[in-house]
Jmol script that loads the backbone (N, CA, C; Angstrom):
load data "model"
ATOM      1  N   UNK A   1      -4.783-160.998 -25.373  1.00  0.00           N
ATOM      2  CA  UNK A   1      -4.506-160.673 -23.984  1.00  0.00           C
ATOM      3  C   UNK A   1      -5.691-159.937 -23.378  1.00  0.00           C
ATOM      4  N   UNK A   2      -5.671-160.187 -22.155  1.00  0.00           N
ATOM      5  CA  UNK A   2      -6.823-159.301 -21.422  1.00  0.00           C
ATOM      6  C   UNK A   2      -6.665-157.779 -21.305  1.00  0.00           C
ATOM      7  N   UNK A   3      -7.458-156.905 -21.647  1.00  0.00           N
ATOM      8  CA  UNK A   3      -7.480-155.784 -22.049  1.00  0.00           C
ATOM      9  C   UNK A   3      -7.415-155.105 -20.607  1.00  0.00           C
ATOM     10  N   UNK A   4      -7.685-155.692 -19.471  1.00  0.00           N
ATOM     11  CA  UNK A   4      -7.194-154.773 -18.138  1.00  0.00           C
ATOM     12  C   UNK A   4      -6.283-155.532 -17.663  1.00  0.00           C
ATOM     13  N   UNK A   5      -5.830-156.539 -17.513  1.00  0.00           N
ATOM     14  CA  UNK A   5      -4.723-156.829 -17.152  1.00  0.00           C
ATOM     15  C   UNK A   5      -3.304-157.712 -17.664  1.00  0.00           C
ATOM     16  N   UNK A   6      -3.805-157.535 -18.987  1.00  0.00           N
ATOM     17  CA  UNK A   6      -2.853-157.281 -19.874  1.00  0.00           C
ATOM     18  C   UNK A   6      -2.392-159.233 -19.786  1.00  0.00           C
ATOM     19  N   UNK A   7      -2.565-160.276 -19.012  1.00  0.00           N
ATOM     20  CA  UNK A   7      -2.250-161.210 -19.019  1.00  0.00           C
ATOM     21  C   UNK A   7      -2.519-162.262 -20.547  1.00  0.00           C
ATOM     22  N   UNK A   8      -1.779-163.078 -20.786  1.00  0.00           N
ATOM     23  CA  UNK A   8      -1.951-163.290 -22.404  1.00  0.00           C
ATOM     24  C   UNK A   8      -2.595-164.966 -21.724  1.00  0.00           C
ATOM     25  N   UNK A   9      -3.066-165.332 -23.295  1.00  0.00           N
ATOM     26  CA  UNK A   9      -3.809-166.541 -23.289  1.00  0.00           C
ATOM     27  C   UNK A   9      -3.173-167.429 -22.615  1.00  0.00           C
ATOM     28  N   UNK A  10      -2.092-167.854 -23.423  1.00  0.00           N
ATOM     29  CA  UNK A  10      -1.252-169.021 -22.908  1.00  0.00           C
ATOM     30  C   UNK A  10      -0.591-168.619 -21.067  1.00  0.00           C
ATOM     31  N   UNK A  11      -0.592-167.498 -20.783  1.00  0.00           N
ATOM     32  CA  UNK A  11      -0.394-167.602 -19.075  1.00  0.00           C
ATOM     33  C   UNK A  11      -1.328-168.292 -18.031  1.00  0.00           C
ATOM     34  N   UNK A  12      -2.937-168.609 -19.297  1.00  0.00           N
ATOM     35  CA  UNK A  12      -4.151-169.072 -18.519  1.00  0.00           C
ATOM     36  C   UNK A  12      -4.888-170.345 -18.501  1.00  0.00           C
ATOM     37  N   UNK A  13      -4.078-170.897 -19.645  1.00  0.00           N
ATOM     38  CA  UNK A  13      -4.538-171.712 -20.080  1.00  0.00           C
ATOM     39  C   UNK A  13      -5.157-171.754 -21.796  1.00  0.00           C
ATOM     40  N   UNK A  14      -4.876-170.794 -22.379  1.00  0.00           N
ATOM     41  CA  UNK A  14      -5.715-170.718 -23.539  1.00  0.00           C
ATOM     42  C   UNK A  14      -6.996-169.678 -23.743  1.00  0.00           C
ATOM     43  N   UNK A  15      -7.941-169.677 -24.980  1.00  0.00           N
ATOM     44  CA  UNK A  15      -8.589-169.060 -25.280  1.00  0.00           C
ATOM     45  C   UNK A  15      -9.823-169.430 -24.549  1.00  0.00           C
ATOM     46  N   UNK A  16     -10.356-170.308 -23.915  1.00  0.00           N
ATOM     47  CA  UNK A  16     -10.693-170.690 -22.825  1.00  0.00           C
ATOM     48  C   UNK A  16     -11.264-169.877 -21.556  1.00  0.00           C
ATOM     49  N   UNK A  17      -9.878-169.567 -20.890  1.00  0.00           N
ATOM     50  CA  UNK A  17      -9.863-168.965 -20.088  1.00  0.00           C
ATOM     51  C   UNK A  17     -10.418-167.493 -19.879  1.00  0.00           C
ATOM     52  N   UNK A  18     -10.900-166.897 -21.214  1.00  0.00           N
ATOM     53  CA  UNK A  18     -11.212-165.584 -21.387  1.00  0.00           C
ATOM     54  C   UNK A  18     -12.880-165.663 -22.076  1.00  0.00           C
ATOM     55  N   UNK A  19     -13.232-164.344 -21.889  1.00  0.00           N
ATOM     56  CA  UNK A  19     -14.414-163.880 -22.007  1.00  0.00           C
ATOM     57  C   UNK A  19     -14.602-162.384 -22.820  1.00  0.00           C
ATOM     58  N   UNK A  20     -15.729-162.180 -23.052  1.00  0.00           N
ATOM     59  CA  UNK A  20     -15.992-161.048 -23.673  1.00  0.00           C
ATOM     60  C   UNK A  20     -16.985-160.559 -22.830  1.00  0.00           C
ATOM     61  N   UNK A  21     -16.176-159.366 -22.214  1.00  0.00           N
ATOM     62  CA  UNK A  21     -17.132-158.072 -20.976  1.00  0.00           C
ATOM     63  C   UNK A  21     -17.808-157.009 -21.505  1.00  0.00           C
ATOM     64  N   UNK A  22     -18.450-156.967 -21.238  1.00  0.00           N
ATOM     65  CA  UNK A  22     -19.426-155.808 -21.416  1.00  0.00           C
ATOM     66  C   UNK A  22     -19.237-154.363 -20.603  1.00  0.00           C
ATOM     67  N   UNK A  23     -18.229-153.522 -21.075  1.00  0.00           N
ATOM     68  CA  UNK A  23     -17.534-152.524 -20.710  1.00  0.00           C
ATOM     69  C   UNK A  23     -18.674-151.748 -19.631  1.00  0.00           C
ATOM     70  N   UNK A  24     -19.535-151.121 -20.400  1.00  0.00           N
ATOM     71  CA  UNK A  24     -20.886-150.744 -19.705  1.00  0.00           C
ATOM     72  C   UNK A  24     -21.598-151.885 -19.838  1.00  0.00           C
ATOM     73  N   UNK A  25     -22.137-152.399 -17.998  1.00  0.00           N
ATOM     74  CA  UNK A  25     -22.794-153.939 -18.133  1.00  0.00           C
ATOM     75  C   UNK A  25     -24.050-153.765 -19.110  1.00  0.00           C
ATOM     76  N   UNK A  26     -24.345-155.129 -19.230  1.00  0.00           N
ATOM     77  CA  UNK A  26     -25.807-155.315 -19.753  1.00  0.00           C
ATOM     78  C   UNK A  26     -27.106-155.111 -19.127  1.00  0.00           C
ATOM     79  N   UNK A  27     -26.663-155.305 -17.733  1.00  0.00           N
ATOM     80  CA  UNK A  27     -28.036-155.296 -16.914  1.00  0.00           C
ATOM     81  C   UNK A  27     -28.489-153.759 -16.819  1.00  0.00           C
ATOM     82  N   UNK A  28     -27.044-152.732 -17.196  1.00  0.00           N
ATOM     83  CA  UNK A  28     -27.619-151.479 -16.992  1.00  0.00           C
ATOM     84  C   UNK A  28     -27.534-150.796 -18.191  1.00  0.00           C
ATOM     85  N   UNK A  29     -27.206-151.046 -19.254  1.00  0.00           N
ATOM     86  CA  UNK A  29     -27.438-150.165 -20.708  1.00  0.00           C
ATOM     87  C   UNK A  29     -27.432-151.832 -21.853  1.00  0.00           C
ATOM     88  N   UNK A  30     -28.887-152.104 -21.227  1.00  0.00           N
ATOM     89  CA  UNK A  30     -29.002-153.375 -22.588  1.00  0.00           C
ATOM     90  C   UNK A  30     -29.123-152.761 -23.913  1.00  0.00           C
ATOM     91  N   UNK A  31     -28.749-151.702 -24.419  1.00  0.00           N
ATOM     92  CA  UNK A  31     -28.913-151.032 -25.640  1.00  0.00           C
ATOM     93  C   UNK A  31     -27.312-150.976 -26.328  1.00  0.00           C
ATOM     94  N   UNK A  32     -26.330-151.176 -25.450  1.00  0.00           N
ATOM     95  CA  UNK A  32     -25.114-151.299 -25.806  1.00  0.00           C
ATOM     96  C   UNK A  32     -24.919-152.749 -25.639  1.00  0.00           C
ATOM     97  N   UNK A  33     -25.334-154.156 -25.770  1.00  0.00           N
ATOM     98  CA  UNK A  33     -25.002-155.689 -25.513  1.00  0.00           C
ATOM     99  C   UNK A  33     -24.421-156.107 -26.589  1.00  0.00           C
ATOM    100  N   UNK A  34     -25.062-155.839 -27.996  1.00  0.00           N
ATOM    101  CA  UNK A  34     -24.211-155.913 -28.691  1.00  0.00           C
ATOM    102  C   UNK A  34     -23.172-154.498 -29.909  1.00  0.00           C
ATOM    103  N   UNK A  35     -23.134-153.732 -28.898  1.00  0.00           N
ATOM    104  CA  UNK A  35     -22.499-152.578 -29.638  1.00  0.00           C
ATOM    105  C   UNK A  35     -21.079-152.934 -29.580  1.00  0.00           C
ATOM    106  N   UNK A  36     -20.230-153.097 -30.552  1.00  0.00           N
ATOM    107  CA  UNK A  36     -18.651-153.604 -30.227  1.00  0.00           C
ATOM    108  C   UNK A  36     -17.784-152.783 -30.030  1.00  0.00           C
ATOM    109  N   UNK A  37     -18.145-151.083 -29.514  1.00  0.00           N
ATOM    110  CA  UNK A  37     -17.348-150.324 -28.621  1.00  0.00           C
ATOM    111  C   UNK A  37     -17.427-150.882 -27.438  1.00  0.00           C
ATOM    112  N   UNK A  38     -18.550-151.362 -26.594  1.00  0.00           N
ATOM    113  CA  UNK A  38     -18.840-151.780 -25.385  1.00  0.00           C
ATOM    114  C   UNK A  38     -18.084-152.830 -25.433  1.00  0.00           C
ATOM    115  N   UNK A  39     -17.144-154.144 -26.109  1.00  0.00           N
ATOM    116  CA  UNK A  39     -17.206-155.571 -26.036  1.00  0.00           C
ATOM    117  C   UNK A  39     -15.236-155.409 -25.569  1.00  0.00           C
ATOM    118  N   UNK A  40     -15.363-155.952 -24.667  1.00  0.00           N
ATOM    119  CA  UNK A  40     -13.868-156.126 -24.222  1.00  0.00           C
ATOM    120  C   UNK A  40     -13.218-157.261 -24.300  1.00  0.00           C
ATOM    121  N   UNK A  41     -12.367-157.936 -24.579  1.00  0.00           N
ATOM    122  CA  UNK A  41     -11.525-159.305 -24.511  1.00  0.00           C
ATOM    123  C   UNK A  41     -11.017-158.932 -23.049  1.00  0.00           C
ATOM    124  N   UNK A  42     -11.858-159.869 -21.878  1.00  0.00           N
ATOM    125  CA  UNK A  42     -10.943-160.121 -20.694  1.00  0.00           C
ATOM    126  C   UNK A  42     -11.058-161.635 -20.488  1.00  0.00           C
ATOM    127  N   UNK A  43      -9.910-161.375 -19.504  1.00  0.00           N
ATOM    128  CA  UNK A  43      -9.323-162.533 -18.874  1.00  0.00           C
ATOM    129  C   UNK A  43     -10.595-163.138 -17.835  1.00  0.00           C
ATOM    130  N   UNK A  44     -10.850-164.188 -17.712  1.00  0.00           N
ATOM    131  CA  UNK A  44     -12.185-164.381 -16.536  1.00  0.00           C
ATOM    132  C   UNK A  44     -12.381-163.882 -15.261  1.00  0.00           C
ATOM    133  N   UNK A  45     -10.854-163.913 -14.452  1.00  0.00           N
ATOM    134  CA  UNK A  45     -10.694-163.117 -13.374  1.00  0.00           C
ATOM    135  C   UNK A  45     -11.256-161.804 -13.298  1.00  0.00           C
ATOM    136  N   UNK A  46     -10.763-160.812 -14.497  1.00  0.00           N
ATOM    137  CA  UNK A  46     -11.438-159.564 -14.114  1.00  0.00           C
ATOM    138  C   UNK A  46     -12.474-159.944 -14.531  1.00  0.00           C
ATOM    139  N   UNK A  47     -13.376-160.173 -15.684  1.00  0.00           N
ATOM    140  CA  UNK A  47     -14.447-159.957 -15.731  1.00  0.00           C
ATOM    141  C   UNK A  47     -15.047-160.438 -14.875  1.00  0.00           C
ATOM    142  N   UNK A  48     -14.817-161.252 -14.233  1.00  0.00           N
ATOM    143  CA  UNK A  48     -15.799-162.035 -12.723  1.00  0.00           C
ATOM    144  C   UNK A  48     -15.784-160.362 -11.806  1.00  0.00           C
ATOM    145  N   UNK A  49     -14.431-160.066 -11.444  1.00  0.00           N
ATOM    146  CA  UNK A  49     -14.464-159.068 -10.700  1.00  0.00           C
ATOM    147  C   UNK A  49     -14.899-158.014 -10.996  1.00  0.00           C
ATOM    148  N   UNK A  50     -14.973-157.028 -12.035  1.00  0.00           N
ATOM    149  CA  UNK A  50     -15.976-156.189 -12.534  1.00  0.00           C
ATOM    150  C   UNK A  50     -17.045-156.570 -12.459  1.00  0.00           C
ATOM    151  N   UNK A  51     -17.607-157.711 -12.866  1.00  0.00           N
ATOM    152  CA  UNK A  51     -19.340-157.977 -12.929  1.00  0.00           C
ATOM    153  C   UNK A  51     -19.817-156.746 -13.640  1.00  0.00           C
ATOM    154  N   UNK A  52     -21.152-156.511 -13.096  1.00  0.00           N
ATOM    155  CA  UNK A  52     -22.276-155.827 -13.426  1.00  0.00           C
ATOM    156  C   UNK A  52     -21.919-154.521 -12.884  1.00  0.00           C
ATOM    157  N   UNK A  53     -20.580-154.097 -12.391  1.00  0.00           N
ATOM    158  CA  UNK A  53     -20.441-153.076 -11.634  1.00  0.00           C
ATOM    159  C   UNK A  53     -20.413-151.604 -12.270  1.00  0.00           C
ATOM    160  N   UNK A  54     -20.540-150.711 -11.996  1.00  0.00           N
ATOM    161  CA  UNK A  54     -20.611-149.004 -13.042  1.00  0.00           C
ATOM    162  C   UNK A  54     -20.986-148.129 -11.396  1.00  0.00           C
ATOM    163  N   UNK A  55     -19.608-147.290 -11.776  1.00  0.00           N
ATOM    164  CA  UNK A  55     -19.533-146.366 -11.060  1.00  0.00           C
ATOM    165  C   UNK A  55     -20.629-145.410 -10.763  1.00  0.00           C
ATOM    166  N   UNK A  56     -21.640-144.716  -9.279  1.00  0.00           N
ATOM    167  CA  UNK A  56     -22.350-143.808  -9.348  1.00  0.00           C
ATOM    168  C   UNK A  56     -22.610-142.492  -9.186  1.00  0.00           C
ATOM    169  N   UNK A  57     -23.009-141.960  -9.663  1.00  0.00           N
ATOM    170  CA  UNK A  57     -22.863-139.991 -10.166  1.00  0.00           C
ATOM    171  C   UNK A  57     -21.680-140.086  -8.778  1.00  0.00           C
ATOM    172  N   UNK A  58     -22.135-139.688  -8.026  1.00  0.00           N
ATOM    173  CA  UNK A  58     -20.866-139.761  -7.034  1.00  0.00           C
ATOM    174  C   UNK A  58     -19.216-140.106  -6.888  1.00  0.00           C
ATOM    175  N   UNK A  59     -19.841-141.547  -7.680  1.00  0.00           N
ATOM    176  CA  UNK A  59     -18.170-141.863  -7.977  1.00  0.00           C
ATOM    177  C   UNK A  59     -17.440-141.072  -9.236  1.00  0.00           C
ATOM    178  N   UNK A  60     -18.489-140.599 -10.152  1.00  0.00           N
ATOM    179  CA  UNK A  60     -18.222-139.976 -11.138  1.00  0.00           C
ATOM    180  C   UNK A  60     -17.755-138.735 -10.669  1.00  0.00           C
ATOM    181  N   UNK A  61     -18.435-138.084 -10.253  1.00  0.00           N
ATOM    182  CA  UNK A  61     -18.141-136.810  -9.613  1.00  0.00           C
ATOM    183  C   UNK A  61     -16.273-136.498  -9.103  1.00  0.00           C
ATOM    184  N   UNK A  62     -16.205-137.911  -7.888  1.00  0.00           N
ATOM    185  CA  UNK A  62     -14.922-137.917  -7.637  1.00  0.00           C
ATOM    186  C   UNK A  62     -13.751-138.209  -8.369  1.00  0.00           C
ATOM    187  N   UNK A  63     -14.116-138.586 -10.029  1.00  0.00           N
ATOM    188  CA  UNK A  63     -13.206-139.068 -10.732  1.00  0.00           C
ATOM    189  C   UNK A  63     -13.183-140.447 -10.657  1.00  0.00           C
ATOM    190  N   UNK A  64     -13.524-141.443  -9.977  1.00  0.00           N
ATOM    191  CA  UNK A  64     -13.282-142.604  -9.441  1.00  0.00           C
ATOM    192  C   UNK A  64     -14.610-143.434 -10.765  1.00  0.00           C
ATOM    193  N   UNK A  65     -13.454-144.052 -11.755  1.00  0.00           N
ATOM    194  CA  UNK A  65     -14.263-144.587 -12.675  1.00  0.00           C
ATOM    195  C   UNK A  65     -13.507-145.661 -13.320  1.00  0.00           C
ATOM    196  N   UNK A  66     -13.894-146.315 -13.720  1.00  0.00           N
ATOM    197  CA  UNK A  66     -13.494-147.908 -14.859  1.00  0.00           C
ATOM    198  C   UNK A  66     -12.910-147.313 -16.224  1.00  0.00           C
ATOM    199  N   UNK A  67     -11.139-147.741 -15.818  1.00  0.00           N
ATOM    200  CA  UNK A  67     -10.522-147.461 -17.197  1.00  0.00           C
ATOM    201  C   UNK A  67     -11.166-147.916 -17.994  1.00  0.00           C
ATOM    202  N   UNK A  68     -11.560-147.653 -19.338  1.00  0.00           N
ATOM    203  CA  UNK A  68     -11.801-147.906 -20.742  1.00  0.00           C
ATOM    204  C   UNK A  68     -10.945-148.754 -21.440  1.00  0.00           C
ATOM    205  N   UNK A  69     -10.274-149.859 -21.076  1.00  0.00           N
ATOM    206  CA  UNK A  69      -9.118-150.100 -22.306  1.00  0.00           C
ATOM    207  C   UNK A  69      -8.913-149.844 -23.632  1.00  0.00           C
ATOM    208  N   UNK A  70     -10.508-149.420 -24.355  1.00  0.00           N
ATOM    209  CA  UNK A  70      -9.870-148.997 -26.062  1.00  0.00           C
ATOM    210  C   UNK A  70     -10.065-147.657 -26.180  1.00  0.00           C
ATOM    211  N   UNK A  71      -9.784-146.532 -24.810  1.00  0.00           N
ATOM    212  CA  UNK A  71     -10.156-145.054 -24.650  1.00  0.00           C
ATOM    213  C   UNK A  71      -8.837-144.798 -23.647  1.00  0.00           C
ATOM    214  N   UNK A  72      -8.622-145.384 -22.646  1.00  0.00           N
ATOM    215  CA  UNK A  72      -7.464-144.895 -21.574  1.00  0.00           C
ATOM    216  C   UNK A  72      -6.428-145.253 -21.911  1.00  0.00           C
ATOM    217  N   UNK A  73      -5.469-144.617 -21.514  1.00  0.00           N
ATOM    218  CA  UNK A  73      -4.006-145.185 -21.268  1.00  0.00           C
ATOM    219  C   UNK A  73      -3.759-145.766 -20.170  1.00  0.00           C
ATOM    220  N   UNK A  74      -3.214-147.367 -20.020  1.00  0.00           N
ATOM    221  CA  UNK A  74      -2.715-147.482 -18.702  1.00  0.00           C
ATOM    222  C   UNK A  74      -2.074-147.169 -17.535  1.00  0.00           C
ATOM    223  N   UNK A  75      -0.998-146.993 -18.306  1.00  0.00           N
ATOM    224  CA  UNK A  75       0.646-146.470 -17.695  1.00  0.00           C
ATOM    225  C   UNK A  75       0.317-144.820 -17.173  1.00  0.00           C
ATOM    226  N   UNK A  76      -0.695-144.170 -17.622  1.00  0.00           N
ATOM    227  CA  UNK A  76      -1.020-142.975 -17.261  1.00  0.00           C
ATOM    228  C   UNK A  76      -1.845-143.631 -15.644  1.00  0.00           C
ATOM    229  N   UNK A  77      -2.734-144.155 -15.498  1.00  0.00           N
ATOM    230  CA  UNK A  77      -2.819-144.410 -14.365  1.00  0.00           C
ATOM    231  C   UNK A  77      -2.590-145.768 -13.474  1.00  0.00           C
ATOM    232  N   UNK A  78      -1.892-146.120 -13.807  1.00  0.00           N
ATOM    233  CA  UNK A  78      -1.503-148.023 -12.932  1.00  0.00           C
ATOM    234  C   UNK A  78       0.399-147.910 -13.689  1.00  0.00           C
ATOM    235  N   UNK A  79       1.085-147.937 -12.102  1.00  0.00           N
ATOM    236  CA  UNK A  79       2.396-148.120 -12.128  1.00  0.00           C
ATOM    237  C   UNK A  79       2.641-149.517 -12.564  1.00  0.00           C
ATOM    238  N   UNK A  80       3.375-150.082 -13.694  1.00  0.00           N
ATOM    239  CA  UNK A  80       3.349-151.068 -13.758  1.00  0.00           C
ATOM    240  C   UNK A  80       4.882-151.810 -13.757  1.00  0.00           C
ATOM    241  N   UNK A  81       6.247-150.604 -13.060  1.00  0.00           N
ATOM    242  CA  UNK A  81       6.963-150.655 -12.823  1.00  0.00           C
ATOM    243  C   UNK A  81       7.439-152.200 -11.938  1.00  0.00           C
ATOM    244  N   UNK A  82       6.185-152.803 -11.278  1.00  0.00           N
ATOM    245  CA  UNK A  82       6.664-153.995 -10.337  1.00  0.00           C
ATOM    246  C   UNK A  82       5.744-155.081 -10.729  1.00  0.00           C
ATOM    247  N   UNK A  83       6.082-156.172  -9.712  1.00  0.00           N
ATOM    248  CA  UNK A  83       5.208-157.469 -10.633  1.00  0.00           C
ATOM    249  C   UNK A  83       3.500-156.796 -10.142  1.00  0.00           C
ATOM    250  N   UNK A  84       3.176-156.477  -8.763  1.00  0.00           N
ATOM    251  CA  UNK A  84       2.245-155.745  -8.383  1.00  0.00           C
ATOM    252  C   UNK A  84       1.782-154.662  -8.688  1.00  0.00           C
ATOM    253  N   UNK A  85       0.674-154.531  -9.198  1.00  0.00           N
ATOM    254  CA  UNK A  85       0.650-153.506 -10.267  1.00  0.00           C
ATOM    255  C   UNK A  85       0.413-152.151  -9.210  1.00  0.00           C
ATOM    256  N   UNK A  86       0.211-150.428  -9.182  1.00  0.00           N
ATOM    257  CA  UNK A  86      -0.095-150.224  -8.310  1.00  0.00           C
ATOM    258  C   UNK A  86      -0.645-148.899  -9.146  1.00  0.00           C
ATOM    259  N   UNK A  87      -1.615-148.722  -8.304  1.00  0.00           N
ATOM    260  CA  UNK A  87      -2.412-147.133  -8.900  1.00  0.00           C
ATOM    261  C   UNK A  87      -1.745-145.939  -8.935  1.00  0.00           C
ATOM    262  N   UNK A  88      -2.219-145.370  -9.896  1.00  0.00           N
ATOM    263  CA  UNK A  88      -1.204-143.921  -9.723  1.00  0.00           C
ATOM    264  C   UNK A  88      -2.306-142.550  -9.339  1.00  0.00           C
ATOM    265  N   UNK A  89      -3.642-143.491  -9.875  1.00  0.00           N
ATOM    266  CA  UNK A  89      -5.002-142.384  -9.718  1.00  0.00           C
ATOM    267  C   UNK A  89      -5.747-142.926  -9.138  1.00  0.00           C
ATOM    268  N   UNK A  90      -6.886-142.314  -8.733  1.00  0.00           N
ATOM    269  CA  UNK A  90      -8.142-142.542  -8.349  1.00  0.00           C
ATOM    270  C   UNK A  90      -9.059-143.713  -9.776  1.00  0.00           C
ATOM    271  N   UNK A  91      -8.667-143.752 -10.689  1.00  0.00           N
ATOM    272  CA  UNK A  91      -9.601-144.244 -11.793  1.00  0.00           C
ATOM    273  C   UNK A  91      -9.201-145.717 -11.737  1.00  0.00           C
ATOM    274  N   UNK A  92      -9.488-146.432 -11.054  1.00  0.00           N
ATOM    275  CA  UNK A  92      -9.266-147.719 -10.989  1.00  0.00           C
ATOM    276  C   UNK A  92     -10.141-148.530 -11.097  1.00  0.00           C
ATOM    277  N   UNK A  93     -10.393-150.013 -10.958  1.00  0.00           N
ATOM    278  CA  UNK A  93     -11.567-151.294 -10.729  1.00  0.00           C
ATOM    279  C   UNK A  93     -12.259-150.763  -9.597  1.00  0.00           C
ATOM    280  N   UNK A  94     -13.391-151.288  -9.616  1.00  0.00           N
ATOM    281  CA  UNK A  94     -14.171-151.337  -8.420  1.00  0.00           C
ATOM    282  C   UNK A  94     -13.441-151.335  -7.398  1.00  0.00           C
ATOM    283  N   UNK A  95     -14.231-150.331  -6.698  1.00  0.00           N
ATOM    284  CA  UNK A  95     -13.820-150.646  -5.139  1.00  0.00           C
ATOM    285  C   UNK A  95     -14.474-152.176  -4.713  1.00  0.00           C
ATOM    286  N   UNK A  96     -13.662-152.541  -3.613  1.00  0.00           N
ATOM    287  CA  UNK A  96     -13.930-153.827  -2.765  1.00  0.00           C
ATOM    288  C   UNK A  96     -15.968-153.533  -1.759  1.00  0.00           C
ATOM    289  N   UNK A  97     -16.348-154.404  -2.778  1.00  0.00           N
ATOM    290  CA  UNK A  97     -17.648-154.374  -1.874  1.00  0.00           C
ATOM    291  C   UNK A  97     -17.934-155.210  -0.363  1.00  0.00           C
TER     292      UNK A  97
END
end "model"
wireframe off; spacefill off
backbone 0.3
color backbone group
């Protein structure tokens, strides 16, 4: 299953449909590309939507950062009470560029 949104193979089509993300991208810490703390099982959707993206001192500052899936808890921040998932914190995906 995809490690941020939890959707399983067969909802996508198969093993296929998924990718291996680079938690911290490559373009900005090529020293972690192949470190397999960095290596995430996602679904293509998010990883398309994350991209190359990493929060800056700023966003850090505000708290506003990219759950970890093999470090965070979900349910601590994303209500997942409805089919729509909904934030409970500031620590979410990218903002909309």
């Amino acid at each position: 299953m995809c490690a941020y949104c939890e959707v399983r193979e067969p909802e996508l089509g198969g093993a296929e449909a998924f990718h291996v993300d680079h938690y911290k991208p490559k373009s900005k810490f090529s020293h972690l590309i192949c470190n397999y703390d960095n290596l995430i099982y996602a679904c293509r959707y998010c990883n398309r939507y994350k991209r190359d993206y990493w929060p800056s001192l700023m966003d850090e500052i505000f708290g506003r950062v990219i759950l970890n899936p093999r470090k965070d808890q979900h349910d601590v921040h994303v209500d997942k009470s409805n089919f729509a998932w909904k934030g409970k914190s500031d620590n979410n995906f990218p903002p909309n560029n």
